[in-house]
TIGU-245396 format. One line per 8 residues: number of its first residue (from 1); their letters; for each residue x, y, z of N, C-alpha, C. Coordinates in Angstrom, 2 decimals. Atoms other than C-alpha are relative to their C-alpha. Example, Ala and Ser with C-alpha at 12.3 -4.5 7.8 and 13.67 -1.06 7.14 Angstrom:
BEGIN
1> AS> 0.89 -1.19 0.00 12.30 -4.50 7.80 0.90 1.20 0.00 ~ -0.82 -1.19 -0.06 13.67 -1.06 7.14 -0.77 1.09 0.73
END
This chain:
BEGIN
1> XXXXXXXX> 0.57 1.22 -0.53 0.23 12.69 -2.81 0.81 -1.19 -0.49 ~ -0.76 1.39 -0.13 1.96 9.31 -2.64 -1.11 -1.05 -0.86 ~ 0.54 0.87 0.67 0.90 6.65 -5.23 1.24 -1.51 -0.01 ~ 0.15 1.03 0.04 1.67 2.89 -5.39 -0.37 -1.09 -1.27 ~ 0.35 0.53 1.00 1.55 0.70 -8.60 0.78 -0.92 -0.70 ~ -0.42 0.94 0.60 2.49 -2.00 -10.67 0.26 0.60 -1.85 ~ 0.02 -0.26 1.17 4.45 -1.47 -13.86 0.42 -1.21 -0.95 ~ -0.44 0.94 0.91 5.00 -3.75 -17.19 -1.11 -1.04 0.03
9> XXXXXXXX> 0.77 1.06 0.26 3.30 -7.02 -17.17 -1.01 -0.44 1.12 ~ 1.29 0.39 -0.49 0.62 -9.11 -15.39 0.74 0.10 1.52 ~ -0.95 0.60 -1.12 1.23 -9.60 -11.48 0.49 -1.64 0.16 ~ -0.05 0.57 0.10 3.19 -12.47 -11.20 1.21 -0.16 -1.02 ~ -0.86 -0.07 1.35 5.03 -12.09 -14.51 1.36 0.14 0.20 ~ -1.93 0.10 0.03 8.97 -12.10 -14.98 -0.32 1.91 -0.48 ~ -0.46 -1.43 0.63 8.50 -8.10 -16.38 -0.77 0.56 0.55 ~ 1.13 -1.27 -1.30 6.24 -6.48 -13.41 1.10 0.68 0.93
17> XXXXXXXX> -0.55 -0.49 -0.85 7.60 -4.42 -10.89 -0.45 0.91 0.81 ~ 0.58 -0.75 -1.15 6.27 -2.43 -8.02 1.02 1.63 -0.40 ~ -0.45 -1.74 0.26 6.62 1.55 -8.50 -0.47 1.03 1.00 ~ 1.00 -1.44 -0.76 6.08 4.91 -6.09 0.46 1.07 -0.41 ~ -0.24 -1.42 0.41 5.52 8.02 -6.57 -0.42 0.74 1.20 ~ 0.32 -0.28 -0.99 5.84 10.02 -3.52 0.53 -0.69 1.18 ~ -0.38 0.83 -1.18 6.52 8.96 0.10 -1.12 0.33 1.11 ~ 0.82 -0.13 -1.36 3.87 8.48 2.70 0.33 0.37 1.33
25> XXXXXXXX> -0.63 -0.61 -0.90 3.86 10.56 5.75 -1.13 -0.23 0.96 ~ 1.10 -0.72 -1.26 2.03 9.99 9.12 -0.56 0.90 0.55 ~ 0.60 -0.89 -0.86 -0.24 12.27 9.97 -0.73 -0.35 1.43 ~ 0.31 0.01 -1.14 -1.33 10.60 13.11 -0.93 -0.86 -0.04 ~ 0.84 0.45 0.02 -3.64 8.07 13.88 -1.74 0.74 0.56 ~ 1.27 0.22 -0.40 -7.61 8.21 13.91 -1.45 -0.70 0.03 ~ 1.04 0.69 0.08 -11.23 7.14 13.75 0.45 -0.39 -1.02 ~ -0.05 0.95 1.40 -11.03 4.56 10.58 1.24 0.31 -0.41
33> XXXXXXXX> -1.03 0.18 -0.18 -7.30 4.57 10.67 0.80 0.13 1.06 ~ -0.98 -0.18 -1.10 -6.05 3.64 13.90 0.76 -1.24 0.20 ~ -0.89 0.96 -0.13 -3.94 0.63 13.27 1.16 0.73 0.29 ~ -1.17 -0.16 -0.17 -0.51 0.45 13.65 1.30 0.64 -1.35 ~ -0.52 -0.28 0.65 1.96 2.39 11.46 1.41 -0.74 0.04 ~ -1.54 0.64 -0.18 5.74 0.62 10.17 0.96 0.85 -0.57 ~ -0.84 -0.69 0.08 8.62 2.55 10.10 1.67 -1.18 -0.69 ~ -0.92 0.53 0.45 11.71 1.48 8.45 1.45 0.76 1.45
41> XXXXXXXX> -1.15 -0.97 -0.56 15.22 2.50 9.81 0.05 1.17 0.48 ~ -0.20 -1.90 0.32 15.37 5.92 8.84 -1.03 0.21 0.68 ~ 1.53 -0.60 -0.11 11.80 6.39 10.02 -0.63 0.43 -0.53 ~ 1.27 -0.76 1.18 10.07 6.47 6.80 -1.03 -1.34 0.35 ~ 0.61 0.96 -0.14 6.99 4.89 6.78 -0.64 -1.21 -1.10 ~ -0.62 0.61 1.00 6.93 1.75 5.10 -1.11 -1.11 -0.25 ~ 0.70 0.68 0.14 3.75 -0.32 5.75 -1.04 -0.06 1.02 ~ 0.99 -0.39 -0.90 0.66 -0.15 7.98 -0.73 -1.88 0.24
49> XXXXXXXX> 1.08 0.72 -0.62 -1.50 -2.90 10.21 -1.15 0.40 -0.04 ~ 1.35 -0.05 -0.02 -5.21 -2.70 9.56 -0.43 -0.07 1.67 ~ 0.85 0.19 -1.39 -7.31 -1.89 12.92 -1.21 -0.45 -0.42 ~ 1.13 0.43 0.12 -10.74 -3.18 13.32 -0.83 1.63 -0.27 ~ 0.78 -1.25 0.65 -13.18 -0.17 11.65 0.86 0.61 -0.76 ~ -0.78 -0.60 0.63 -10.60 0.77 9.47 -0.52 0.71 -1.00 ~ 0.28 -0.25 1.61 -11.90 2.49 6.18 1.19 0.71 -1.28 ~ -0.75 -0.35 0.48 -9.53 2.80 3.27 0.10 1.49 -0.51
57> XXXXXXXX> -0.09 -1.40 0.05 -10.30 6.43 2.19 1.05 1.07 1.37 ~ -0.52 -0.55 -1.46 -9.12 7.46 6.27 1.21 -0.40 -0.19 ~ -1.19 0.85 -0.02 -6.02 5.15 5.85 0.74 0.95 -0.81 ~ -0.34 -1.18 0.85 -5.39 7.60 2.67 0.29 1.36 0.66 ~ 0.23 -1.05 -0.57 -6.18 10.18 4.31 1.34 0.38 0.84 ~ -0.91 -0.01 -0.92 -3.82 9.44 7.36 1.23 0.15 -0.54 ~ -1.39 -0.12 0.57 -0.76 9.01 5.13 0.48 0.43 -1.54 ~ -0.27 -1.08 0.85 -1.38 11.51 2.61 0.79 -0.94 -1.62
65> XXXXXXXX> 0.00 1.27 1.51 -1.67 8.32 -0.28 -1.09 -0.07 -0.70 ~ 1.16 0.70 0.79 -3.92 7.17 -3.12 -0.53 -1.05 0.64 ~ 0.55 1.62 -0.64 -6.27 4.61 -1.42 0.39 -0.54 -1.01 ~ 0.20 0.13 0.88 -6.97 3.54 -4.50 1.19 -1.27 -0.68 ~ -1.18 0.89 -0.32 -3.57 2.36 -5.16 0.54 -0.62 0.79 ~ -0.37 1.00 -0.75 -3.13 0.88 -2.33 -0.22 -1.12 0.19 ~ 0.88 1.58 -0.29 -5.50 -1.40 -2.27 0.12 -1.37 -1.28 ~ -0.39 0.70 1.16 -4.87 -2.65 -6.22 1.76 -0.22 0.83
73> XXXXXXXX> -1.70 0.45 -0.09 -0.67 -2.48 -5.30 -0.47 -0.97 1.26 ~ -0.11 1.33 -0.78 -1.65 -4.85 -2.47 -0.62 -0.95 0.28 ~ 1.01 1.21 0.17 -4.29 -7.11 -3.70 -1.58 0.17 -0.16 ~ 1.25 -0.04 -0.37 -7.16 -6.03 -3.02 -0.78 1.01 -0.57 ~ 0.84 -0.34 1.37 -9.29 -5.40 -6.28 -1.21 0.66 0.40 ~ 1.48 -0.51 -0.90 -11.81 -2.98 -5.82 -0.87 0.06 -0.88 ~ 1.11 0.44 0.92 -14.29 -4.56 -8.82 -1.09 -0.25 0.50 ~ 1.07 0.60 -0.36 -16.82 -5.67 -6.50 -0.01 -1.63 0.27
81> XXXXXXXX> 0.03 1.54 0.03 -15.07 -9.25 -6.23 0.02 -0.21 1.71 ~ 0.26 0.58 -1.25 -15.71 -9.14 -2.55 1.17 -0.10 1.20 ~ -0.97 0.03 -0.65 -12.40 -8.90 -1.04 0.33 1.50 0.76 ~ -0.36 -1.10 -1.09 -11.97 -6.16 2.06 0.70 -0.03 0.94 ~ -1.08 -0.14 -0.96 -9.58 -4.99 4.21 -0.77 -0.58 1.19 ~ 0.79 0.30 -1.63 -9.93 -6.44 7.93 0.78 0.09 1.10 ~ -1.11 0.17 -1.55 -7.85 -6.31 11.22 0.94 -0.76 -0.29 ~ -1.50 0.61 0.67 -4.29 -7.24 11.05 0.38 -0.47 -0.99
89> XXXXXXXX> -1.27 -0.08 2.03 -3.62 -7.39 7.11 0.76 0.81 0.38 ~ -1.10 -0.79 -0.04 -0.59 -5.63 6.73 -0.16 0.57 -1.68 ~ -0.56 -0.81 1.55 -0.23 -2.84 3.72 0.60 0.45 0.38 ~ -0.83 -0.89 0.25 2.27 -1.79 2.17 -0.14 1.35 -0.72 ~ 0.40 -1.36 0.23 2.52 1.57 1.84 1.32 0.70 -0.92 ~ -0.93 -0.29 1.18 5.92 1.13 -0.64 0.18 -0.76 -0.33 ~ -0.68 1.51 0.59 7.57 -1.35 -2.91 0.43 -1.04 0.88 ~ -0.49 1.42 -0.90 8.11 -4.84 -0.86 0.81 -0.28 -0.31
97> XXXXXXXX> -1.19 -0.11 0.17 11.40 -5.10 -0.79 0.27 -1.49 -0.32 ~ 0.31 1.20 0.40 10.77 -8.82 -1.03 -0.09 -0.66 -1.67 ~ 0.30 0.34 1.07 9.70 -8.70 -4.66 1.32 0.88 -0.53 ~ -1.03 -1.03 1.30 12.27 -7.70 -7.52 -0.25 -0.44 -1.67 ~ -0.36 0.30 1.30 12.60 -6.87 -10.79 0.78 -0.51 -1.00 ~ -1.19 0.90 0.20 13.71 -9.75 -13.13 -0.20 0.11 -1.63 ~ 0.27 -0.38 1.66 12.32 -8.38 -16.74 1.05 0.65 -0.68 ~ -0.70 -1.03 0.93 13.73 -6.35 -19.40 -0.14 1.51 0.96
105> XX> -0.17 -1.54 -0.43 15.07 -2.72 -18.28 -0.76 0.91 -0.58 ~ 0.75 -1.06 0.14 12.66 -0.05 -18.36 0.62 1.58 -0.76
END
């Protein structure tokens, strides 16, 4: 199974960095994961569109990932602070190529 996570310091921090373990694989869209899947180049898949009824367990499910981690690696704290997935967020479903590591070497 494919995991998703933040290593070193706080998010935000000069010594964080986005980590996977695994590579997410489409199994196909369905009920409570039928958004849109993103493919990179190669055709790995690299980040998903939220549909309306989505549920994150299915989303897991679909691409053979840790919800769990997905939802912490892309914001969305699952403490009870009220924040849920909804139609067209975009997760990532690997490191955001956007962010880099600018800390000390691991």
């Amino acid at each position: 199974m494919a995991r998703l996570d933040w290593r070193g310091g706080r998010i935000g921090e000069a010594d964080e960095v986005q980590v996977a373990t695994g590579e997410p694989i489409d199994s196909g869209a369905r009920e409570g994961a039928a958004g849109t899947a993103h493919l990179d180049a190669d055709g790995r898949v690299i980040g998903y569109t939220v549909a309306a009824g989505d549920a994150p367990s299915v989303i897991e499910d679909r691409f053979c990932i840790d919800g769990l981690s997905v939802l912490h690696f892309n914001g969305y704290w699952v403490t009870g602070d009220g924040k849920d997935i909804a139609p067209n967020d975009y997760l990532y479903l690997v490191p955001d190529p956007a962010v880099t590591y600018v800390g000390p070497d691991l």
